[in-house]
Steps between C-alpha positions, in 0.01 A plus 500: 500500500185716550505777241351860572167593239648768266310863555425737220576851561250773423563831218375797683451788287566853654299736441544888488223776475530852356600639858794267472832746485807382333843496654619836354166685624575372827841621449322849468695653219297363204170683385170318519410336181336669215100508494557370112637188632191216457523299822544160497191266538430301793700142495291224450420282840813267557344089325444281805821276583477164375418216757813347583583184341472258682822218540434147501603296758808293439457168439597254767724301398627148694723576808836509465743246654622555795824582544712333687733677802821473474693264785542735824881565468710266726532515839824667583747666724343873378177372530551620854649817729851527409760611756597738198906489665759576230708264340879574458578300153712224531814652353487786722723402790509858644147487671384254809278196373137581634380129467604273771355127638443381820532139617436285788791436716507355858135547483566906451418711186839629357569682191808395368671773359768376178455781241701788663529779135541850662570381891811526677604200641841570551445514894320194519760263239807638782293417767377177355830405395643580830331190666501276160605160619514604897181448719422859392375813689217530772226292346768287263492124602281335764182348438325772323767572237509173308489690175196569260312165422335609218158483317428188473638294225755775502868445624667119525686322785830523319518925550666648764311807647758753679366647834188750539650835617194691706493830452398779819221765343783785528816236375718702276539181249089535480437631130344825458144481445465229710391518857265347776107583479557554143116429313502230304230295235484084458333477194328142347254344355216549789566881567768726686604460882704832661806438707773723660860431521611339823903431425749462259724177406764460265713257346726396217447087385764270526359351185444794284715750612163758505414728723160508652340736736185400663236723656318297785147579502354281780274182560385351182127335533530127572450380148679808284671367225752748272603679341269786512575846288630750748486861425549820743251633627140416659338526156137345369430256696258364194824472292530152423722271242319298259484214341246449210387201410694260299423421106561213311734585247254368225275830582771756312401319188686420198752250619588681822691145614702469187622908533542425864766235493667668209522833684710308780665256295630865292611592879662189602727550223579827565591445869696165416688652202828419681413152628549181310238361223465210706397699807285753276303216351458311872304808567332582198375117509282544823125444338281816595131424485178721564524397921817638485387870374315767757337815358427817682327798348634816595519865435882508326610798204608422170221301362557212800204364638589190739759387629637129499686260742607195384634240733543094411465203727790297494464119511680301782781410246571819336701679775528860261142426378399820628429822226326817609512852411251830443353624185272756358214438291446805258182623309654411149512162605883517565663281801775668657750362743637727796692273782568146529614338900805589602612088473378383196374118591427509825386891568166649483329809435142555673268789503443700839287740404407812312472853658550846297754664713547858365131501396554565125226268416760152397550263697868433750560088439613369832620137489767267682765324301630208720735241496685250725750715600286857542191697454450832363171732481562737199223763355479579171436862449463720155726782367243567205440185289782319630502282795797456736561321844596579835580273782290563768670259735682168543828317483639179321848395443 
């Protein structure tokens, strides 16, 4: 650091003559001085100031090391323009969900519609159950109306799908909040596309028993695959989901593999608590290994700093040989387990991508939990520190 030379100041010396007047004569009340009093003798001229001193130089000394930047923080869902839309919490069945997905179907966008907090839907279930089993109202049966196909791995030849309902733009069984022309946002990993509303379809599975409304948004592109995040709205289009790029586990540190499969086997446990030893251990004896384990950093609260999917590959003669769930990695070097697939065995649990909904600078965790008999997309949102889970869409029996 360059230093500034230090400057002496100068002592200047005042200097006042006989026909100097002090402050009371100026006042004009005191009497000038007597002629007795011996005047004062000229002050001596002020010493010239001393040259400044001068200041050496500092000494160069060797460079210092450079230091090094810290990583650029991980690419993430609030890395980018967030569509900043509040998020109900889970618990709070009062107000509509705001996050919805769209699939592929017939070669046609649809958002299919399964979370229905805070919407009437009395309407629709009469109407719906009006033509349950029957070949249904004006759209009901036919060609068209084979029932909802699913995303793909989704659904399973054993279900039985009841019959699509359409619903007119002005049909009283038509939700409010929901009509034709509406705005809508398809949200993935290469940007945002804006659609509009073009009908309405309902229906309650034969399988499930759920009820699903689905919003048909017109042609899909040739190749579209699903699900895509659907939100209302024509928001960003730069608004994108992410997905970082994968770690090894070994790149925590300090064991990560060993706190990895002891963080699920803890879960297993948990969730198998009623089921038999034998069953527990069949589970717990599936071998996880560093291939097995995919890390994402993300932007998460409470100390949590990536996120983990774990999913097995089962050999051709272990028919349950399948184990996968979702974990956070935290700063302290903790492993903790969140969800495990819905079928433990033969389900998996697989990242779809990151995106910071509400814009509160963490990160929504969007993945799909499938198995042989259904598929589900469910978000993870935050109420604090705490994560919870929503399901976006699906069905399973």
């Amino acid at each position: 650091m360059n230093r500034s030379p230090v400057t002496m100041g100068l002592l200047t010396a005042v200097l006042c003559g006989p026909s100097c007047t002090s402050a009371e004569t100026r006042q004009g009340d005191a009497p000038p001085a007597p002629a007795s009093v011996v005047e004062s003798a000229p002050a001596a001229e002020p010493a010239p100031a001393a040259e400044p001193v001068p200041v050496p130089e500092p000494v160069a000394g060797p460079e210092p090391a450079p230091v090094e930047a810290p990583p650029s923080p991980p690419e993430a869902a609030s890395a980018l323009p967030s569509p900043r839309v509040e998020l109900p919490a889970v618990d709070d069945r009062t107000r509509p969900a705001v996050v919805f997905a769209a699939l592929v179907e017939r070669g046609q966008w649809a958002v299919d519609i399964v979370d229905f907090a805070g919407v009437d839907v009395g309407r629709l279930e009469t109407r719906l159950g009006a033509v349950e089993g029957g070949g249904g109202e004006e759209g009901g049966g036919g060609e068209e109306d084979e029932g909802y196909e699913g995303y793909e791995g989704g659904g399973g030849e054993g279900d039985s799908y009841g019959a699509p309902v359409v619903l007119k733009a002005k049909d009283p069984a038509l939700p409010v909040g929901f009509a034709v022309g509406d705005p809508w946002t398809l949200v993935s990993t290469t940007g945002s596309e804006h659609v509009l509303a073009k009908g309405f379809e309902a229906v309650v599975m034969g399988g499930s028993g759920d009820l699903h409304l689905y919003v048909r948004l017109g042609k899909a592109p040739r190749k579209a695959k699903g699900p895509r995040v659907a939100l209302r709205g024509h928001l960003d289009p730069s608004i994108a989901l992410v997905v970082p790029k994968a770690m090894k586990p070994a790149e925590l540190g300090g064991a990560a593999l060993e706190r990895v499969v002891a963080a699920i086997g803890s879960a297993i446990d948990r969730e198998l608590a009623e089921e038999t030893a034998e069953f527990r251990e069949l589970v717990r004896s599936v071998r996880i290994g560093e291939a097995d384990i995919r890390v994402f950093p993300g932007r998460f609260p409470g100390g949590r700093t990536h996120v983990i999917f774990v999913q097995t590959t089962p050999s051709d003669e272990d028919e349950f040989g399948v184990l996968s769930g979702m974990l956070f990695a935290r700063a302290d070097g903790g492993i903790e387990a969140f969800a495990l697939a819905s079928v433990l065995g033969t389900g998996t649990v697989a990242l779809l991508g990151l995106l910071d909904v509400d814009g509160d600078g963490f990160d929504e965790v969007f993945y799909e939990d499938a198995y042989h008999e259904g598929w589900y997309l469910e978000m993870l949102q935050w109420k604090g520190d705490e994560p919870a889970s929503r399901v976006v869409t699906g069905d399973g029996l």
